[in-house]
N, C-alpha and C positions, 0 to 999 in steps of 0.2 A: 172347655175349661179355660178361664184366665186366672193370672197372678197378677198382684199388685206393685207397682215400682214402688221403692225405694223412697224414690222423692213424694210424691202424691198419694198411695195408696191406693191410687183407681185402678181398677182392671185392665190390662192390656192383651189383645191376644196372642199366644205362643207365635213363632215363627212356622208356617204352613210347609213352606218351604224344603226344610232341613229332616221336618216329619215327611214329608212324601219321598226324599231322597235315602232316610235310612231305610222305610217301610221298602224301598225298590232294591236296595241296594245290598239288606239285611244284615248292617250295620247300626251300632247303637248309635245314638246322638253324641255327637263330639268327635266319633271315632274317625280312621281314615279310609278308601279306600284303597284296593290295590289299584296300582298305573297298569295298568293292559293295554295299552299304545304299542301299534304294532307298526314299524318303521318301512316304511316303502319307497320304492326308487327316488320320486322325488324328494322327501324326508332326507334319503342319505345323503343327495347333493344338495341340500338345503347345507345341514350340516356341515360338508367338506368345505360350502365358503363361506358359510360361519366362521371355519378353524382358520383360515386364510387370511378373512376378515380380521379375524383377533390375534395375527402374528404366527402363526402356523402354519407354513407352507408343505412344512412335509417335505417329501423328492419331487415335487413340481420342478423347482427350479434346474435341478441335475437332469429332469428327464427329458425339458425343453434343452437344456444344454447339449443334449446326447441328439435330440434332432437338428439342434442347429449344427453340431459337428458332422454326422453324415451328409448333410443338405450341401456343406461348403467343401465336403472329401471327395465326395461324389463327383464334385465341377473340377476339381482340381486333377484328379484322375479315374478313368475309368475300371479302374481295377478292383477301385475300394469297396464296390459291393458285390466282386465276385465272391461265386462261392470260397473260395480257396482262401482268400484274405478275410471273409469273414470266417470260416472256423479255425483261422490261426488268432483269432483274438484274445478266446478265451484259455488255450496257452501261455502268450504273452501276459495277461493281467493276472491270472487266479493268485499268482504271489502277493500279490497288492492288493486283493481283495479278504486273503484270511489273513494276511497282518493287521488291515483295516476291522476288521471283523472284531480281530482282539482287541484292540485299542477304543475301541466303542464304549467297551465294558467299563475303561480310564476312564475316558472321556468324561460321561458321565457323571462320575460323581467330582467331573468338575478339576480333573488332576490331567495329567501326560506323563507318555516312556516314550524318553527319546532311546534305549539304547532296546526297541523291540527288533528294530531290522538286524543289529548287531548278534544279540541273542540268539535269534534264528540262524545268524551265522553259526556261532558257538554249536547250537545242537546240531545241525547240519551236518559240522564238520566231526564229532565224534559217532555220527552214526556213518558216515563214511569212513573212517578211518576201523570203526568196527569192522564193516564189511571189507574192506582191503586190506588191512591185515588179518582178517581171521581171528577175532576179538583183541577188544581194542588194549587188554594188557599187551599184545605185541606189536601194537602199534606205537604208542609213546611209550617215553624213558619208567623206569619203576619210579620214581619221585612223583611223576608229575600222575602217576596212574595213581598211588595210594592218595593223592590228595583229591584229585578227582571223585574217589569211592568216601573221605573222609568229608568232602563237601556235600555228597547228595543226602550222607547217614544225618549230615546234623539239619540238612534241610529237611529231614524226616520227622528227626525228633524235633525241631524249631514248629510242623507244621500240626504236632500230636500236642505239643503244648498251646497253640494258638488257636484248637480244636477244630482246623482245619484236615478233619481226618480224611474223608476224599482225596485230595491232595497229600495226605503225607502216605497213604496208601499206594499211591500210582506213582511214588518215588522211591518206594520201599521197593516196586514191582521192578522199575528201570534196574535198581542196584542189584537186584535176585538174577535179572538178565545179562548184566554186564559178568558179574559173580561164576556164574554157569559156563561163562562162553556160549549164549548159545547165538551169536554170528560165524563162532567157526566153522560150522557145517554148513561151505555156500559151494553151491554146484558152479564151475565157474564156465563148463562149459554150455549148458542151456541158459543159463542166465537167469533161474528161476532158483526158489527157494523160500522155506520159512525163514530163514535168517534174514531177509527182507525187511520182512514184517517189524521180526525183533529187531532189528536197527531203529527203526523208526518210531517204534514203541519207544526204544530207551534214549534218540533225542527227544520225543515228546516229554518223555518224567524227566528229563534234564530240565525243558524249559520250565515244567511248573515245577522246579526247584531254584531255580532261577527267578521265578514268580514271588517264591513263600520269601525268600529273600529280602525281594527288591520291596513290598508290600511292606516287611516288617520294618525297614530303614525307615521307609516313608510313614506310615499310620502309628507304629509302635515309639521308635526311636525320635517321632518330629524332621528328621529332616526334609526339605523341600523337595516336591517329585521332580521339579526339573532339575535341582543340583545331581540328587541322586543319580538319575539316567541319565545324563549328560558323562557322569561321569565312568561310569560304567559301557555307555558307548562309545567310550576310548578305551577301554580295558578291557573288551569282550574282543576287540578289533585285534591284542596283544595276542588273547588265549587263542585264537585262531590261529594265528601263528605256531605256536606250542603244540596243539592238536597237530596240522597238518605237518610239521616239520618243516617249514618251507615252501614245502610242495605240494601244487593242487591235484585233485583224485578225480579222475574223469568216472562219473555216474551215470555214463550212456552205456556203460555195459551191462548196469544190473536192472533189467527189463522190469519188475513191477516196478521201480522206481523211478525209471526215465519213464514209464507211460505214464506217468501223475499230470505231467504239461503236453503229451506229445500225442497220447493214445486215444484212439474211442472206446465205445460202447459197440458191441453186437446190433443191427439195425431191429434185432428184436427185441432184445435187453433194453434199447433206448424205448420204444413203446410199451415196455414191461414197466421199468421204471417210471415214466408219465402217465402212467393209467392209476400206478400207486398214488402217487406225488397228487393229483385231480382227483379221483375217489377217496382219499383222503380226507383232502381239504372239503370235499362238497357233503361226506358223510359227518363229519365234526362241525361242520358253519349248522346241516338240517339237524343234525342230534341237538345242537344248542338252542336252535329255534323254537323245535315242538316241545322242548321241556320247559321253556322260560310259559310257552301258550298252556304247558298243560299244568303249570302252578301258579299263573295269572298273574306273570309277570311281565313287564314290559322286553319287549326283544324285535329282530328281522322280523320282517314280514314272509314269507314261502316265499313269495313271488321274487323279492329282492333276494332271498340266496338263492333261486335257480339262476337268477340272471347274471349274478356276480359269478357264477360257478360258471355256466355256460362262457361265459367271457375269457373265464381263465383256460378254460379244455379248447375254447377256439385257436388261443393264443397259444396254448402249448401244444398242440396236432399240427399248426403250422409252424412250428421250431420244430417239430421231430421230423416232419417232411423235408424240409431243407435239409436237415440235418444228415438225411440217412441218402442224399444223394452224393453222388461219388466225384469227392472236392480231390481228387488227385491227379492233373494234368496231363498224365502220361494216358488217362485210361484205364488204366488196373483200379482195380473195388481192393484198394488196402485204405482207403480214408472215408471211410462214411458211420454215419453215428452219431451219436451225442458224443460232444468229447468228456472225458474224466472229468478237465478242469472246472468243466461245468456242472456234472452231478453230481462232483465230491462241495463245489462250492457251496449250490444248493441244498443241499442235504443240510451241511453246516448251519447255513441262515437258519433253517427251518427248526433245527436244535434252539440256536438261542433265541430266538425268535418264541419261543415255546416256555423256554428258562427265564428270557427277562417278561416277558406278557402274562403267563402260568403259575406262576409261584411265588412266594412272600420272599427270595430271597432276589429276584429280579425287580418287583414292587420297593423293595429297603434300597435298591442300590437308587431309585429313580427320586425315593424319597430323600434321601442323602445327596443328590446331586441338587435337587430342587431346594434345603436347606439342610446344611448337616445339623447343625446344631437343635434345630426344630426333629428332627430326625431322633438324634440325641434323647432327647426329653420324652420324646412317645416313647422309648425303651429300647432303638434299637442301637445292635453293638455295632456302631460304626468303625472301631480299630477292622475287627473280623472282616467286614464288607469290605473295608477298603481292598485290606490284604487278600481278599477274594477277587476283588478285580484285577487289581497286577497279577495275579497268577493263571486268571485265565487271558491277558494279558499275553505272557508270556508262551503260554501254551499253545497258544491259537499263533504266536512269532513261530515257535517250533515249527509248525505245521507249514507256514509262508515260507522258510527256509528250505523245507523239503518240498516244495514247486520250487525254490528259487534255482533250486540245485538241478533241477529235472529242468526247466526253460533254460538254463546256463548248458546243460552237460555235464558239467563239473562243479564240484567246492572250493569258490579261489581265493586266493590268499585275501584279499579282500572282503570275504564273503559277507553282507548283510549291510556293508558300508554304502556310503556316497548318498544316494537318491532313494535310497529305498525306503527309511523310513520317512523322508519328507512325501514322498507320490503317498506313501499308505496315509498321513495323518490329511494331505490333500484329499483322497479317497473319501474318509472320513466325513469330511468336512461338505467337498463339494455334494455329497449324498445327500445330507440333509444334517447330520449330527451337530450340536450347541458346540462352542466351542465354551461354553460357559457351564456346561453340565445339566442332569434334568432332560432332558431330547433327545433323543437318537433312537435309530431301530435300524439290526441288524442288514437287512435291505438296502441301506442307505453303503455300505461296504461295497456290497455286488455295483449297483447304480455309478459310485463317486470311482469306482475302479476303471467300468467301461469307460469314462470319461477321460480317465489319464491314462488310460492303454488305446484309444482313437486317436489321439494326436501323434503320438512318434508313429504310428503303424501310416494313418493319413499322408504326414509329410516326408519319411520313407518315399510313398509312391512318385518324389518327387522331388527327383534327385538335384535339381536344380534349385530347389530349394535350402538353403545355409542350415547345421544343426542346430544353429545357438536358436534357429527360433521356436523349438520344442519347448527349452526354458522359459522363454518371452511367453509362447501363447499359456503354457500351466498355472506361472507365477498369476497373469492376468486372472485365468479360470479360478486359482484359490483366492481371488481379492475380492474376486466379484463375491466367490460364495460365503466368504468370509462377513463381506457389506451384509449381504441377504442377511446371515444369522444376526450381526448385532443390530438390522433395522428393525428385523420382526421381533427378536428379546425386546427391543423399546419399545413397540408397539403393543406386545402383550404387555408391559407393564405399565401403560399407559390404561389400556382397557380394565 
């Protein structure tokens, strides 16, 4: 069969070609087909320096950092990769790791809390002060208790009108628990107890009311995040004060709460736990796989999620080995295990990590970081997002305040001040997270933490060594990683 062109009217023949491809492919003429490219080992690190290539480093940078730190600890003293010093790390940093955690969520769309270390104090010290007085109406004056109960009610209703109702829900919860009393049933002589629990439940709804707050100043009201948290991390510094009376509440007595930084896991529970954590991960990467193959769509290859997965169960059968032999000097099996601060971190990651990668409301925050305004005009409600990030934010400070108080012992009158939230926004940063918004992944928390929980533990081992050079080597480590983020942002933008 031929048709005539346009110009001459002579017969030309059809395209052969395009006929043999739909005839195979059982697609009309014109149509597309499906991509059923299936991605294999070499593909994926084609890929990874692709990303590299085009400004995207990822935690490369943080991770070679983290080997150059052990390579140079290691020469410096022999201690630093004993067992004992390695499972007091993840102790020492988890504070700086779920501060860092929160602040990602900030980060992101491109904003900062400086007053999250502060915050944490704040919650910290009411849920101490719960626990040692035996609810915390008996703890502070009746003034400052009615205002306390009159700031969480309006951060409830502030968070039902901002239709942040998750949030105005889990502060409605704190005030039902503070309301109740129910920290004054603490056994004081085993040291156990649900009023534990509820203590910490109710500085966590403190902090995301502290969140719905701090969000609405900034996203609703227009004020600038760093005026804002600046300012408030002078003022959270005050209410601590008020909370504690003066005086700090040693937290080494109330055992689930001092084991947050200091405790393990059962050497069986830590294998319990890693078999989950790995069969997890390997049964959600192959469910993802054979269903993108059995709708003919493009995805992993098998071959590339056993070997990603194998890689990970390698990796984590030799942390739980190490792990569960007996780091305690004297001999006695009281130290072996995954420690807490390690599988409460982990877990955490694994949460948002799920929430910002899983869901439209983690996609809106990446898109709002990347351009709000472009954000904007697709439809979405960027006041809500913002103010959804400061409160997980803040939430996730609560949580860093309750390690900070379990590695301290105590809630001191300082609590949440000085360097804390500078090491987390370093955390942060040296991880891999923008400082420009748009980048970051929860991971990047855990990673930029080891990093500034290696150095004081490192030069510790050695004593001759001056403190001020903790300062010197961190500041250096956040310039460096600070350089990396705005070379690579130019470079993606240049691509």
């Amino acid at each position: 069969m031929t048709t005539p062109t346009p110009e001459s009217g002579s017969p030309t023949p059809e395209p052969a070609v395009a006929t043999e491809t739909s005839a195979r492919t059982g697609n009309q003429p014109g149509s597309f087909s499906l991509d059923v490219e299936r991605r294999g080992l070499t593909d994926a690190f084609r890929d990874y320096i692709n990303r590299i290539r085009s400004g995207d480093p990822g935690a490369l940078p943080s991770v070679l950092g983290v080997v150059v730190l052990v390579i140079i600890f290691s020469q410096v003293s022999s201690r630093f990769l004993s067992r004992t010093n390695i499972g007091n790390l993840p102790g020492q940093g988890a504070y700086i790791a779920v501060i860092a955690m929160g602040l990602i969520f900030v980060l992101l769309i491109g904003e900062i809390d400086l007053s999250a270390g502060t915050a944490g104090g704040v919650c910290a010290a009411i849920a101490a002060q719960s626990l040692f007085s035996h609810g915390l109406h008996h703890g502070i004056p009746g003034v400052l208790y009615a205002f306390v109960i009159a700031v969480l009610i309006a951060a409830a209703l502030l968070g039902l009108y901002l239709r942040l109702y998750a949030a105005a829900a889990f502060v409605v919860l704190g005030i039902v628990l503070i309301l109740i009393g129910a920290t004054e049933h603490y056994n004081t002589t085993t040291g156990t107890g649900s009023a534990i629990i509820w203590a910490l439940l109710i500085s966590v709804s403190v902090g995301t009311a502290i969140g719905i707050f701090t969000g609405w100043l900034v996203a609703r009201v227009g004020i600038p995040s760093f005026v804002v948290t600046l300012a408030l991390f002078l003022a959270w510094q005050g209410v601590v004060l008020f909370l504690l009376g003066s005086q700090p509440i040693n937290v080494s007595q109330y055992s689930l709460w001092n084991g947050l930084a200091n405790n393990n896991m059962s050497p069986t529970w830590s294998w319990v736990y890693v078999l989950v954590l790995v069969g997890g991960y390997f049964a959600y990467t192959l469910t993802r796989a054979l269903r993108a193959q059995a709708k003919g769509l493009a995805g992993d290859a098998i071959s590339l999620v056993l070997i990603r997965a194998g890689v990970i169960a390698v990796i984590a059968i030799v942390i739980v080995v190490l792990a569960n032999q007996n780091r305690n000097p004297s001999g006695q099996k009281i130290n072996e295990g995954l420690p807490w601060a390690v599988s409460i971190s982990v877990a955490l990651m694994i949460a948002c990590t799920i929430g910002l990668s899983k869901t439209t409301w983690g996609r809106h925050l990446f898109a709002i970081g990347g351009n709000a305004e472009a954000a904007r005009r697709a439809g979405i409600d960027v006041t809500k997002m913002k103010i959804s990030a400061f409160v997980m934010c803040s939430t996730f400070a609560a949580l860093g305040g309750a390690f900070l108080a379990s590695q301290q012992g105590s809630v001191t009158l300082d609590m949440g001040a000085g360097n804390i939230l500078l090491f987390s926004v370093a955390a942060a940063v040296i991880g891999g997270t923008s400082l420009f918004g748009g980048r970051g992944k929860p991971r990047d928390a855990l990673i930029g933490a080891l990093v500034i929980v290696i150095i004081p533990n490192g030069l510790q081992l050695r004593p001759s060594l001056p403190a001020q050079y903790q300062q010197v080597i961190t500041g250096v480590v956040l310039l460096l990683a600070a350089a990396v983020d705005a070379l690579s942002r130019r470079r993606a933008l240049r691509n």
